[in-house]
C-alpha positions, 0 to 999 in steps of 0.5 A, a space after each residue: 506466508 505472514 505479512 508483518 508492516 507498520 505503516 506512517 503518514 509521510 511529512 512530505 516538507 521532509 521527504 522528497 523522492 529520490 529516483 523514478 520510482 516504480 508506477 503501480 496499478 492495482 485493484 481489487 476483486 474481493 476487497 472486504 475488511 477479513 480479506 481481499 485479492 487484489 490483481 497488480 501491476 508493478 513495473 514490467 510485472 503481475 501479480 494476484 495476491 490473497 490477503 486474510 484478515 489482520 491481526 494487528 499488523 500482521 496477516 496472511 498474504 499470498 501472492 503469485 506472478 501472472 502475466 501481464 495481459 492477464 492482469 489487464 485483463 482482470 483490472 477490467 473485472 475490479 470492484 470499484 476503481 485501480 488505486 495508483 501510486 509510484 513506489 519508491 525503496 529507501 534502506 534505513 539501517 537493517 530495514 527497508 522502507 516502501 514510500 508510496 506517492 498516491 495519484 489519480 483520486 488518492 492524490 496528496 496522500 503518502 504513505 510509508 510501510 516497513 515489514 518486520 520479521 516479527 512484530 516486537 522489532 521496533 525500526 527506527 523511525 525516519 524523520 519524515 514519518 509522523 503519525 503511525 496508520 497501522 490498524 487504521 483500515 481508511 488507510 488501506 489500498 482496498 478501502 482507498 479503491 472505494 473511499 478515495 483519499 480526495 473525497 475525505 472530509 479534511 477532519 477525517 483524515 489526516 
């Protein structure tokens, strides 16, 4: 399967969340810039799931269901730290949009991903989206597990 996101910064004064959200738990056990498996826990549910290397904002990722003892188990084994965070779904027009409010060593970082069928389609964007991180790898979870988003210089990021 290809995975197609673009991924934004959140204005945080212009998004608030709206219900509990989903508590996520993810590490990894490969977490390399051309490609990464990563275990989750999601809710109630696991997940192993192979990522390749992007091409601009699409690339290859597989994900399988496993148990969640199993995915205990396996969060034990990561490389460097779980990156955790709370999901919350937003529909807007035809797309769906996944805000994730980052804790622990991530803290004070939101992010926002739409997936697309293909990568011409241009979703309108939420008011509370800003600057676009698509191909910016600081942004990604496996970099966040290593490079933790408390632990920027403030003329790094944001």
């Amino acid at each position: 399967m290809v995975e197609i996101e673009r991924k934004f910064l959140v204005d945080t004064k212009k998004w608030q969340p709206s219900g509990n959200g989903t508590q996520i738990k993810q590490g990894y056990l490969l977490a390399e810039t051309h490609k990464t498996v990563r275990v989750r826990v999601k809710g109630k549910q696991a997940f192993l799931t192979v990522k390749g290397e992007p091409e601009g904002i699409k690339r290859t990722e597989l994900e399988y269901e496993i148990p969640v003892k199993d995915a205990g188990i396996l969060l034990k084994m990561i490389e460097a730290f779980p990156v955790e965070k709370t999901r919350y779904i937003e529909k807007r027009g035809d797309f769906t949009w996944e805000i994730d409010v980052f804790e622990g060593k991530n803290k004070g970082l939101v992010l926002a991903e739409v997936e697309l069928e293909n990568e011409n389609q241009q979703p309108e964007l939420p008011e509370w989206v800003t600057k676009e991180v698509s191909e910016d790898e600081r942004y990604f979870n496996y970099y966040l597990s290593k490079n933790p988003f408390s632990t920027w210089n403030k003329n790094q990021g944001q």
